[in-house]
Each structure stands twice: as structure tokens, then as C-alpha cells.
C-alpha positions as CSV (number, residue, x, y, z in Angstrom):
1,X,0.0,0.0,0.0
2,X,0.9,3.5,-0.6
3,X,2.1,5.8,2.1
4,X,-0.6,7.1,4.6
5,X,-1.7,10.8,4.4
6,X,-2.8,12.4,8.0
7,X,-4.7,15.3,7.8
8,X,-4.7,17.7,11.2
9,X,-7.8,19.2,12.0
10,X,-7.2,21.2,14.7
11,X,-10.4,23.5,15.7
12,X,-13.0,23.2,13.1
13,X,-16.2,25.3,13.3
14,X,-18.2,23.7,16.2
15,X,-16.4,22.2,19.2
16,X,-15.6,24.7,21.8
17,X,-13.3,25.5,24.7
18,X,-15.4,23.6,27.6
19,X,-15.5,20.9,25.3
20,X,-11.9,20.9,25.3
21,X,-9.6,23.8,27.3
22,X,-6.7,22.7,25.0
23,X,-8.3,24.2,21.9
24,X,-6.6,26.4,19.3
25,X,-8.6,29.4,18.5
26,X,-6.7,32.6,18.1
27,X,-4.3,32.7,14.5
28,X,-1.0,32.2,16.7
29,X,-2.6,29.3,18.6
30,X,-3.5,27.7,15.9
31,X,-0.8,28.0,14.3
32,X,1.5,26.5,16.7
33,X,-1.1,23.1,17.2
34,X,-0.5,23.0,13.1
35,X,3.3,22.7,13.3
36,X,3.0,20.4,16.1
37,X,0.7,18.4,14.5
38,X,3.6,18.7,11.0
39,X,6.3,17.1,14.1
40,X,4.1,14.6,15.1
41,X,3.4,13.4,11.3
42,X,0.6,15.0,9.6
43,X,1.4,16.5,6.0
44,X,-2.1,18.4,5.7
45,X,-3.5,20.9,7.9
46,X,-7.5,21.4,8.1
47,X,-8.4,25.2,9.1
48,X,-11.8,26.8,10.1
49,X,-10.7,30.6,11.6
50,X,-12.3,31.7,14.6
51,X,-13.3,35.3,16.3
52,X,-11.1,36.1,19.5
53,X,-14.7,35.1,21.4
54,X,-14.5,31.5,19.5
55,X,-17.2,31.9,17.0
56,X,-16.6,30.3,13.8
57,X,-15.3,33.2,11.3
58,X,-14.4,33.4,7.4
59,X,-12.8,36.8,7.8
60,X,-10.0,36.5,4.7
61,X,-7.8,38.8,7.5
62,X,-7.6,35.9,10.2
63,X,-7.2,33.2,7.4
64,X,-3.9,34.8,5.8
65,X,-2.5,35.5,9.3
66,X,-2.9,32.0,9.5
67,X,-1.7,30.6,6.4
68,X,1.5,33.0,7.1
69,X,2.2,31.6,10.1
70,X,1.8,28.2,9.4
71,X,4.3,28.4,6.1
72,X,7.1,30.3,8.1
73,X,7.5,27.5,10.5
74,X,6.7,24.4,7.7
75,X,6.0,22.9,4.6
76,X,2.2,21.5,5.5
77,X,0.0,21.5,2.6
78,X,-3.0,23.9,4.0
79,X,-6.9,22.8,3.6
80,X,-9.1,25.8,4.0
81,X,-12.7,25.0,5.0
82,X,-15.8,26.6,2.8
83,X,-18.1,24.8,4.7
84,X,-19.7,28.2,6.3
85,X,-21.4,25.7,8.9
86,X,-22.2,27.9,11.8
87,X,-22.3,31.2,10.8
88,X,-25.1,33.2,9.3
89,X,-22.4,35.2,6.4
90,X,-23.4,35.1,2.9
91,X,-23.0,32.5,0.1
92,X,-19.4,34.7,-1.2
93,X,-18.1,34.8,2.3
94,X,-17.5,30.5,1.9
95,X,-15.2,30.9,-0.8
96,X,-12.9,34.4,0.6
97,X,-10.3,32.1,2.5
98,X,-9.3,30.9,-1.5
99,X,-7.6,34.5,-1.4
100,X,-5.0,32.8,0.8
101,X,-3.9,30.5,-2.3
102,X,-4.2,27.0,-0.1
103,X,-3.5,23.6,-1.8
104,X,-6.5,22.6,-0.8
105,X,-9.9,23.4,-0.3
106,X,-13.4,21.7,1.1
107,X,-16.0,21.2,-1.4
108,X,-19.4,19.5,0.2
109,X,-21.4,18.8,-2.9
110,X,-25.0,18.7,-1.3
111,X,-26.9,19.7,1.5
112,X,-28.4,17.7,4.8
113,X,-30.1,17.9,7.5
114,X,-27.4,18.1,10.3
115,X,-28.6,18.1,14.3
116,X,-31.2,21.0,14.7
117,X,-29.7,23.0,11.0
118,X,-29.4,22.1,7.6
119,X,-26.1,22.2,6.2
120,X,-27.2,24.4,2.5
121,X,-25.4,23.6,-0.4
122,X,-27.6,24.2,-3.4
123,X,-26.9,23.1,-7.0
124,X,-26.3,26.7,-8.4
125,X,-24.1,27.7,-5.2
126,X,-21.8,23.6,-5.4
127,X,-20.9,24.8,-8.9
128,X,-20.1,28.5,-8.1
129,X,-17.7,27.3,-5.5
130,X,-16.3,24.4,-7.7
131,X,-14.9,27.2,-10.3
132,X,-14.0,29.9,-7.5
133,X,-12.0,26.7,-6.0
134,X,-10.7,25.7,-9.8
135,X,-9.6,29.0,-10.1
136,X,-7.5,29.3,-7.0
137,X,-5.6,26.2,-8.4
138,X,-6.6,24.7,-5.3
139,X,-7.3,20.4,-5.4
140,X,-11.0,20.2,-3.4
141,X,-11.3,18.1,-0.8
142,X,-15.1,16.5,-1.6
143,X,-16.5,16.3,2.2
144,X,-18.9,12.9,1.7
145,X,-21.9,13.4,4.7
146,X,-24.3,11.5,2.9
147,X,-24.2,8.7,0.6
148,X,-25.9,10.7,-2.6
149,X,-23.1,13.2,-2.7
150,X,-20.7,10.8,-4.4
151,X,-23.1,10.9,-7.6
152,X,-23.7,15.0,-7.4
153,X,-19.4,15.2,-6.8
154,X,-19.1,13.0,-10.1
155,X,-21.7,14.6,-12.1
156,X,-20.1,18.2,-11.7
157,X,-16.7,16.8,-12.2
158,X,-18.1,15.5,-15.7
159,X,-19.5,19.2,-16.0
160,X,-15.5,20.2,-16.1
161,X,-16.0,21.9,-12.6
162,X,-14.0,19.5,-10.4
163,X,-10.0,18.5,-11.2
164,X,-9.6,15.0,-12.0
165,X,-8.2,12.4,-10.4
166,X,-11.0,13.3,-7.6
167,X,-9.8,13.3,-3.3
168,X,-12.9,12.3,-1.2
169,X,-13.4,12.6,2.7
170,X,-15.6,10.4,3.8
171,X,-17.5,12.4,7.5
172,X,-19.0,9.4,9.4
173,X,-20.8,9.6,12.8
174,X,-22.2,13.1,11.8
175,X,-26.0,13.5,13.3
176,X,-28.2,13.5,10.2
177,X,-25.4,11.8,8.3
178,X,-23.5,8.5,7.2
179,X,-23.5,6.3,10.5
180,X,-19.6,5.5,11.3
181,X,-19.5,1.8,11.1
182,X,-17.2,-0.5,8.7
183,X,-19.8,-1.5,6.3
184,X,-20.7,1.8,5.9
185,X,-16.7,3.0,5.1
186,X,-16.4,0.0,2.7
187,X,-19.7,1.0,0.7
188,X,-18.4,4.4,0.3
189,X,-14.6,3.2,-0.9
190,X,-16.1,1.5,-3.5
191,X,-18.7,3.8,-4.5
192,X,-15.9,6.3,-6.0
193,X,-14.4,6.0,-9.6
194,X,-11.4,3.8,-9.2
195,X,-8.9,6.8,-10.0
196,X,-9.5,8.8,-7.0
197,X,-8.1,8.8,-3.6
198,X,-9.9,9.0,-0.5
199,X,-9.8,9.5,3.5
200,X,-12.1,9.0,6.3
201,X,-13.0,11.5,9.1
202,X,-15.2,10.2,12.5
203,X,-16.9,12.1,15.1
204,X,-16.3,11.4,18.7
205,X,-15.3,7.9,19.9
206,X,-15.5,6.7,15.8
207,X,-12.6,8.7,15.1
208,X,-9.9,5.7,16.0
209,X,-12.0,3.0,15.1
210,X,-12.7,4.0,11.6
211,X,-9.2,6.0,10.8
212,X,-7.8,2.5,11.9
213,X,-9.8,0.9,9.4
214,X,-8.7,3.8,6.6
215,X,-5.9,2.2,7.4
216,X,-6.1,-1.2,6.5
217,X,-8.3,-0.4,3.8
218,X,-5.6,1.5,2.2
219,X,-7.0,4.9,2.3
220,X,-6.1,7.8,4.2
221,X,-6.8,9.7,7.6
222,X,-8.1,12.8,9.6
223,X,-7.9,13.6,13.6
224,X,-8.1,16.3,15.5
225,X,-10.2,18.6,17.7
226,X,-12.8,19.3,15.1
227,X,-13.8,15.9,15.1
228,X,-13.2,14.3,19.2
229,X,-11.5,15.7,21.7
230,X,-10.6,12.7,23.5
231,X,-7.3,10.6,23.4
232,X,-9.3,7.5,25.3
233,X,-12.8,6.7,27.5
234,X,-13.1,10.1,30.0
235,X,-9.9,11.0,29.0
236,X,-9.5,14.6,27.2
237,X,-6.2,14.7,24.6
238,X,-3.8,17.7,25.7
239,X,-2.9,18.8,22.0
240,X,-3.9,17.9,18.2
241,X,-0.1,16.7,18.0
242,X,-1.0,13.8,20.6
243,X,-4.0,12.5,18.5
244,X,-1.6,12.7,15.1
245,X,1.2,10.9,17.1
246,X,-1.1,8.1,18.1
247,X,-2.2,7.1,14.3
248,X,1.5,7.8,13.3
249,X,2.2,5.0,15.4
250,X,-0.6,2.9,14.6
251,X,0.1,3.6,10.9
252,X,3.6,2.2,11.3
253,X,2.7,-1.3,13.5
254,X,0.3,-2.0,10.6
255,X,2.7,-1.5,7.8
256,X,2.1,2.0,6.3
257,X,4.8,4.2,6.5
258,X,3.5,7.7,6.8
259,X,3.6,10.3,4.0
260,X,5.6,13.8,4.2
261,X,3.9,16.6,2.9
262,X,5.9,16.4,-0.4
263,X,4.7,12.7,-0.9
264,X,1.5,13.7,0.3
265,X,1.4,15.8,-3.1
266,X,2.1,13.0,-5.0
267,X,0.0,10.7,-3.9
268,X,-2.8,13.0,-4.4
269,X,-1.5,15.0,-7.4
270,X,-1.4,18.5,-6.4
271,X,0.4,20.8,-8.7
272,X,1.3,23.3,-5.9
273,X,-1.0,26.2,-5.7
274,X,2.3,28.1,-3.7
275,X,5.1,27.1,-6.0
């Protein structure tokens, strides 16, 4: 199997400080949990931006202080989130972070139903923010919630909207989405056109199980605050770093060497929006 990718995502748009007192929120902290999180072995870096109160922000400000301070201190290929989940800005707002010129950015090709909300995505707005994305040179991450959006992300690919070979993330455990079970991960590997590359992200106490068994399967992984806050049972993790170290280690005992950022762009053939 081909080297592991381990995407960091360190604060994300929902959890919150008495969830978790560890958790990044202003630029600088954020920025250091990133580079830890490069040490410890993850080659991509997930961002949402937050106000100095922790609400969820897209503020292109806050997102380039950010970016800079991540790419002073490392070479970790930067994800911006245009997910807009939790705020009440407009549809242009989701796609202002692509100023910052990341490698990659989140594309969510549908809309659901998620806890008391719905998460909007309408067929005008995917297809708007598939060119904004195509014209940042940026590879888009397509965040899987439900099973439908696989056929939606491969029809606007076939529209010339989405970059070819395609990168999924499969979200699992997600109220009002995919249930987080094996079955579920192994339905959705296969579901993609054989080309693309994929990775799997699980709320809560799914996270390990399932980015164990991205694994095995041969696909990739995501950890980090956004998506549990625990390192076991009862047991809060002190950094982002410690949750990356942990599948690091669990990568290498079941025989997949982890990927640098450079191999990371390799594997999923990014051009290098920066270079």
C-alpha cells in the first residue's frame, strides 16, 4: 500500500473550549497546534478561523494570518474549510479564505439535515464554488456526509467543474449523516471511480476506530479537535499533536509508513498552488 496521508484538523467550526480547554482558537494558537501536528506526522493541515470570542469566522484577515504563520515555520499542505457551517455570512463569504492561495480546499457537494440545521449547499451555489476553487488552483477536498453526494461530486466533475483524479473525505458519525460503522466505510470506498483517492473523518469515539480501518483499507486519515477531543474513554487529549502521534504509530505497526507533505502531493496529485 501507498504511504498514509494524516490530515490535522485542529479546531473546526463547532467544538468549543469547555468541550476541550486545550483548543486552538486565536491565529498564533493555531498555528503552533498546526506545526506540532507537521512534528508529530501529519502532511495536511484542516483550518476553520475563529473570532477572539470563538465563534466560527471566514474573515480572509484571520485566514492569511494563519496561512503565514503556518508556512514560516513548515511545509504542510493547507486545507481551507468553505463549509460556512455555523455562521449566518453570505454564500461569497465561503469561498474568501481561497484569497490565501491553499493547496486545498473543502468542497461538500450537497446539502443535509445536520442536528437542529441544515447544512445548505444548493446546485447553483456547489458549482459557483467548484470554479472559485478551480480558479485558485486549489485540489478540493469533496466532504462525503451523505451517501448521494458521491453521484452529485461525479456529475459536476463530468461538468468540467472538479479536477480530475477526484480526493474524497468520507465524514462518518455526523447527526443527520453517514453512521460511522465498517460496512458503511467500505460502501463508500467503492462507490468512488477507481482513480480517486480518498480518507475517512469520524466524530467522537468513531474517530480511531474508523481512521484505523482507513488504514487497513488503504486509504487515508483525519484527527483532530474538530472531530473528538478525547485521546481515550473520560480522557480529554492535551494537543492535536497527541491525537496525530497516536495514528502515526498505529500507521507504522500495521505497515504503512506515513507520508511527508511532499509525498502527500504525489500521492494526491497536487500541482502546488504556492510554488
Amino acid at each position: 500500500m501507498q504511504k498514509v496521508v494524516i490530515t490535522a484538523a485542529v479546531t473546526g467550526g463547532v467544538t468549543t473550549r469547555e468541550q476541550n480547554p486545550n483548543l486552538p482558537i486565536t491565529p498564533v494558537e493555531i498555528a503552533q497546534s498546526v506545526y506540532e501536528c507537521w512534528n508529530a506526522g501529519a502532511s495536511i493541515a484542516h483550518i476553520h478561523a475563529r473570532e477572539t470570542d470563538g465563534t466560527p469566522s471566514q474573515r480572509v484577515e484571520l485566514y492569511q494570518e494563519i496561512v503565514t504563520r503556518i508556512r514560516e515555520r513548515c511545509d504542510i499542505l493547507i486545507n481551507l474549510t468553505t463549509t460556512g457551517w455555523g455562521q449566518s455570512s453570505g454564500e461569497e463569504d465561503r469561498w474568501k479564505p481561497l484569497q490565501c492561495r491553499p493547496e486545498i480546499a473543502t468542497f461538500t457537494p450537497g446539502s443535509m439535515n445536520r442536528k437542529n440545521g441544515v447544512m445548505l449547499n444548493s446546485p447553483v451555489f456547489v458549482r459557483k464554488l467548484a470554479q472559485k476553487i478551480l480558479e485558485a488552483d486549489a485540489m478540493p477536498e469533496i466532504e462525503i456526509f451523505d451517501f448521494g453526494m458521491i453521484n452529485q461530486a461525479v456529475k459536476i466533475a463530468k461538468e468540467g467543474l472538479l479536477r480530475s483524479p477526484l480526493h474524497f473525505q468520507f465524514v462518518l458519525g455526523v447527526d443527520g449523516g453517514i453512521p460511522a460503522s465498517a460496512k458503511n466505510l467500505l460502501h463508500l470506498s467503492e462507490s468512488i471511480p477507481s482513480e480517486s483517492t480518498w480518507s475517512v473523518a469520524a466524530v467522537g469515539r468513531h474517530q480511531l476506530p474508523m481512521n484505523l480501518l482507513g488504514i487497513m483499507l488503504g486509504g487515508h486519515i483525519r484527527t483532530g479537535f474538530e472531530d473528538n477531543v478525547y485521546m481515550n474513554y473520560g480522557k480529554l487529549a492535551v494537543s492535536n499533536a497527541q491525537l496525530v502521534e497516536r495514528l502515526a504509530t498505529y500507521s507504522a505497526e500495521l505497515g504503512r509508513e506515513v507520508a511527508s507533505p511532499s509525498e502527500a502531493r504525489s500521492i494526491l496529485k497536487i500541482g502546488g498552488a504556492t510554488q
